[in-house]
N, C-alpha and C positions, 0 to 999 in steps of 0.2 A: 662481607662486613661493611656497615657504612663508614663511608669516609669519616664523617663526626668521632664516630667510634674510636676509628681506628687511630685517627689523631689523640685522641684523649690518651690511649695507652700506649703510644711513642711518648706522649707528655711525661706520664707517669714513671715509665722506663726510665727516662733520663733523671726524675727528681728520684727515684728507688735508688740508683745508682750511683749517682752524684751524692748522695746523703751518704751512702755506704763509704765510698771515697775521703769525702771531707771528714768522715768521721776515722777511719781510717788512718788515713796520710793526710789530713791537716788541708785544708782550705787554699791556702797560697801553692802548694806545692802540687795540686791536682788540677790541673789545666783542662780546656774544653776539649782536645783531641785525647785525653786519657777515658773520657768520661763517655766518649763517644765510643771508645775501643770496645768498652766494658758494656756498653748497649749493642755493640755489631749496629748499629746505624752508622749511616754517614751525616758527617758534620753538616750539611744541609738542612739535614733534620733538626739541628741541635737550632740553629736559627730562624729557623718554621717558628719555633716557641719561644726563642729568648733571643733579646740582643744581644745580649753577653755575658758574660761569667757573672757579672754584681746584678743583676734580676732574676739570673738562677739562683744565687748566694741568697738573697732578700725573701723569694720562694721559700726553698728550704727552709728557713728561720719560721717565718709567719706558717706554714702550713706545717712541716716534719714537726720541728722543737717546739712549736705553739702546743700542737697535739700530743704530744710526748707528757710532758708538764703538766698539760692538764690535767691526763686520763690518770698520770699517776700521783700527784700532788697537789692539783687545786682539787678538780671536780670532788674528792671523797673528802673536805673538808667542809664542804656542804650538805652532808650525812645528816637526818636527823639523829637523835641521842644525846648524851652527855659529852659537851666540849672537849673536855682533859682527855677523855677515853678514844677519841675521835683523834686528838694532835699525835697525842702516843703513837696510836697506831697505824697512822699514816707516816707519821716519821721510821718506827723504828720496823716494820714490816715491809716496808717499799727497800730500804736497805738490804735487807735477808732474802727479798725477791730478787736481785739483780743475777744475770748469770753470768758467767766467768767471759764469757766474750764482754758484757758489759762494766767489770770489774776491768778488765784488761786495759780497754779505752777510756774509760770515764765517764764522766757527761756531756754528752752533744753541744750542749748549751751553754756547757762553764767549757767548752774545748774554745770553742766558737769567740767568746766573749774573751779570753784570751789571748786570742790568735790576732783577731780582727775588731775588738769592741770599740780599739781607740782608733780604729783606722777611718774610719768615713761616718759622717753623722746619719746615712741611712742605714747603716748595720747598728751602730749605735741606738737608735730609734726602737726598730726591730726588737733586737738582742730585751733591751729595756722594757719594755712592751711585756715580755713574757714574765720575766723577774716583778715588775708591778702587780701583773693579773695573782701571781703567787702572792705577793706581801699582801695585797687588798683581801683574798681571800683569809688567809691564815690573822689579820686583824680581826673581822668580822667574827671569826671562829672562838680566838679571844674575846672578845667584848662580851661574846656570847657564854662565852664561861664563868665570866665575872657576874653576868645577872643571873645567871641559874648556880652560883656560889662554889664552882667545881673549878677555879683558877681566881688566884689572889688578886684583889682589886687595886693594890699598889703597884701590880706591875705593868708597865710600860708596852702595850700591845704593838706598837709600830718597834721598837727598840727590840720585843723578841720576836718578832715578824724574822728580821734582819738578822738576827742571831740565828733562827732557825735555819733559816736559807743559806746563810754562809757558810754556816758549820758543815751541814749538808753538802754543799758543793766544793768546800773545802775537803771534805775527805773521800767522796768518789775522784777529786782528784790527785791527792794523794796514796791512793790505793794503789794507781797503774803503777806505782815504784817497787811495791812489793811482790813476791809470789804466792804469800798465801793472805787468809783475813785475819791476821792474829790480830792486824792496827785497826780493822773493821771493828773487831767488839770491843776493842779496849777505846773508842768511840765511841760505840753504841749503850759500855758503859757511864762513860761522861755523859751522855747525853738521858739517861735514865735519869744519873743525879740531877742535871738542870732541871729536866721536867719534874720531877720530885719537889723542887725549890719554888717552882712556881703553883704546883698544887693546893688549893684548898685546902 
């Protein structure tokens, strides 16, 4: 195996694991010799690739939770079709998709922004970074509903940008409290009506 290679997937090793960890047991509390145990590499390696814990942190965010968010919340609001039909069902089908390991933990990314959002302005940055590329998206998607007449023109596109997304991250994170999804759909209800409200 070339060396290149074989570097890459030490790299990977570490951010596969380290993601699992942070996601896990939380960011502050998962240190670089846990994350090294959990690879069977030696910490030698761990600094091959990173100075230290906050440029692996920084990794994780822009590459894991960047790619995360997109593949399930931005990228298919880009869908041709009908706007309203498009928000629905990215909202309320990405929901019903999660599976119970992800139901248990939450979101990577409202964990993340939680833990550490106010701690340093480069996690800050980062964390922000992701939640923007979502709002710009979900605007655009709006706007787009308003001139093809399938989402009312009075409403405030940056205003439910920000509703959608908090709502959303507000009850994956409120989920990990319970045992089952009874609070799930009694959300997913609410969330029916809003979009209803905003409907054409």
């Amino acid at each position: 195996m070339k060396q290149s290679l074989k570097s890459e997937l030490s790299k990977q090793l570490i951010l596969n694991e380290a993601f699992k960890l942070f996601y896990e047991d939380g960011f502050k509390t998962t240190s670089i010799e846990k994350i090294m145990k959990a690879t069977t590499m030696t910490k030698g390696a761990f600094y091959h690739h990173y100075a230290n814990k906050k440029e692996l942190g920084i990794e994780i965010i822009t590459q894991k939770l960047q790619s995360r968010v997109q593949k399930r919340m931005v990228y298919p609001l880009y869908q041709n079709g009908n706007a309203y039909a498009i928000l629905e069902d990215t909202f309320l089908n990405s929901l019903k998709s999660f599976t119970m390991y992800e139901k248990k933990h939450g979101c990577p990314t409202n964990n993340l922004i939680n833990e550490i959002g106010d701690n340093e302005k480069v996690y800050q940055r980062a964390l922000k970074n992701i939640i923007e590329e979502w709002k710009r998206a979900l605007i655009e998607l709006i706007e787009r509903g308003k001139t093809e007449n399938s989402i009312k023109k009075e409403i405030s596109s940056a205003a439910a940008a920000i509703y959608l997304i908090s709502a959303f991250e507000g009850i994956r994170g409120i989920r990990k409290v319970y045992d089952d999804d009874k609070v799930m759909d009694e959300y997913l209800n609410g969330l029916s009506i809003y979009l209803k409200q905003i409907k054409q």
